[in-house]
C-alpha positions as CSV (number, residue, x, y, z in Angstrom):
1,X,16.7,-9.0,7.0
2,X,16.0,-5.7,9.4
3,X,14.9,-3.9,5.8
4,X,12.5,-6.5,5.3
5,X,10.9,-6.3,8.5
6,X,11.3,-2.7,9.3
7,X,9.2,-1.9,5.9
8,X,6.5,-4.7,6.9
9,X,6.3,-3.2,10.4
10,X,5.8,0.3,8.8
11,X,3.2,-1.0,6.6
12,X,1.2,-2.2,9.4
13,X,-1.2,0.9,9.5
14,X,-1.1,1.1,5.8
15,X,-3.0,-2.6,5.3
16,X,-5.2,-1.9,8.6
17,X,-6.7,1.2,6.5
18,X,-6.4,-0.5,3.0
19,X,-8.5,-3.7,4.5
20,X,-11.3,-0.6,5.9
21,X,-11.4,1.2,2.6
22,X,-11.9,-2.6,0.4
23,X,-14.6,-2.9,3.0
24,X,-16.9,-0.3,1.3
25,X,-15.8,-0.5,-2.0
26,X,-17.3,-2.2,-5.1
27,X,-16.2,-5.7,-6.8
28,X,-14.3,-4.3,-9.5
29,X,-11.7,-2.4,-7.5
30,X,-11.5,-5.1,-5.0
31,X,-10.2,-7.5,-7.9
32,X,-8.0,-4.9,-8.9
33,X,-6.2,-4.5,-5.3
34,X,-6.7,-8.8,-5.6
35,X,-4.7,-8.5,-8.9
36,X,-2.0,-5.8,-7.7
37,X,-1.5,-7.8,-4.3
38,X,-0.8,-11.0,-6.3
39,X,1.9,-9.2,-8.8
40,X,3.9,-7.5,-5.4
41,X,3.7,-11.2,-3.7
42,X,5.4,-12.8,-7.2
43,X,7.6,-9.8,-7.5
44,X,8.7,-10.3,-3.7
45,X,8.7,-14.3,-4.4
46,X,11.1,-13.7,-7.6
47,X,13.1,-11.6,-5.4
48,X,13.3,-14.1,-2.2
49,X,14.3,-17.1,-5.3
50,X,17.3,-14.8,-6.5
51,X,18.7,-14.1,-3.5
52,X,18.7,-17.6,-2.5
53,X,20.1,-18.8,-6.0
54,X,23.0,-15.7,-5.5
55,X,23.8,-17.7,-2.2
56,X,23.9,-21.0,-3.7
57,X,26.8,-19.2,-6.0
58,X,28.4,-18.1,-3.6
59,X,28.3,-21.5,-1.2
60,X,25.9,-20.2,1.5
61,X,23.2,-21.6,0.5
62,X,22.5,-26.2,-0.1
63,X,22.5,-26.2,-3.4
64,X,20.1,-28.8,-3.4
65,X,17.4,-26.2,-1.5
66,X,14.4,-26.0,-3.9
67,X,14.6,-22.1,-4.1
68,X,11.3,-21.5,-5.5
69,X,9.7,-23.5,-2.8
70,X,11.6,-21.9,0.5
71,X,11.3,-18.6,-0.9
72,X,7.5,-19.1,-0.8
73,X,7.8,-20.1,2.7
74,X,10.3,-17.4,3.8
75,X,7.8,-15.1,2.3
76,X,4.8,-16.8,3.8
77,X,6.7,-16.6,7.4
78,X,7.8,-12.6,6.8
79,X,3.5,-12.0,5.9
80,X,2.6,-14.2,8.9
81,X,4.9,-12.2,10.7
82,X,3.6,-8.6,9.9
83,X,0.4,-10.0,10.5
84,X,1.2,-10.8,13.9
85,X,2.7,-6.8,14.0
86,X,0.0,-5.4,12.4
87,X,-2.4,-7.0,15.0
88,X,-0.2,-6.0,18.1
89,X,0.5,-9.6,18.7
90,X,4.2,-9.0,18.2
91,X,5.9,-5.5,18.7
92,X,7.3,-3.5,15.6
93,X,11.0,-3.8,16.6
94,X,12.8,-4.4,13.2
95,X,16.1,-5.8,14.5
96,X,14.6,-7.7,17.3
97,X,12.4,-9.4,14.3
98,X,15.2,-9.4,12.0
99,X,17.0,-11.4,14.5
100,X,14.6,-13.7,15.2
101,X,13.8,-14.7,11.9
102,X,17.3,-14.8,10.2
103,X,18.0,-17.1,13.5
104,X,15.7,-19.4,12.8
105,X,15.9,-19.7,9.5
106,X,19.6,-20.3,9.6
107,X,20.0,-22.4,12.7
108,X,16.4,-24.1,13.3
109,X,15.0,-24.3,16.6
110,X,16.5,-27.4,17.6
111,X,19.6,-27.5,20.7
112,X,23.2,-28.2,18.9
113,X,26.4,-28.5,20.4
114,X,28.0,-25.6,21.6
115,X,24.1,-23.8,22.7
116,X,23.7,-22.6,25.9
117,X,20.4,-23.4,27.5
């Protein structure tokens, strides 16, 4: 969770110049930062899936969840999210972040019995 987010919050000024540089470059090594991009998204979707399978072993997870699929959109949420830090829409506070997203994820946003309004 906080790791996550703390090391897409540090990255924020890393893409910013990455997205200059790609700017003025030529075709070629645009498709190659294309092509590495796409292997570290499937790396960090294989990654998502496993966790979520190990929590399905261990009862923490529905094992009827369609890991592949919500650990596209976990990942699409955590890029959308340091997007959003990255653009100064959101401030770069890990835990805060962290919270936030390991919140929703978990409990929804919907009122249950026993919340607090």
């Amino acid at each position: 969770g906080a790791g996550v987010c703390q090391a897409y919050g540090e990255a924020a000024s890393v893409a910013q110049a990455v997205v200059a540089v790609c700017t003025g470059v030529g075709s070629e090594t645009r498709d190659r930062f294309v092509a590495m991009a796409s292997d570290l998204c499937a790396q960090f979707n294989g990654l998502m899936t496993d966790l979520l399978e190990d929590g399905k072993g261990r009862g923490q997870v529905r094992p009827d969840l369609d890991s592949p699929i919500a650990a596209a959109a976990i990942v699409a949420l955590l890029d959308a999210m340091y997007l959003q830090v990255a653009f100064g829409q959101v401030e770069n506070d890990p835990a805060r972040l962290a919270t936030a997203i390991v919140d929703l994820l978990g409990r929804g946003y919907r009122v249950t019995e026993g919340d607090t309004p």
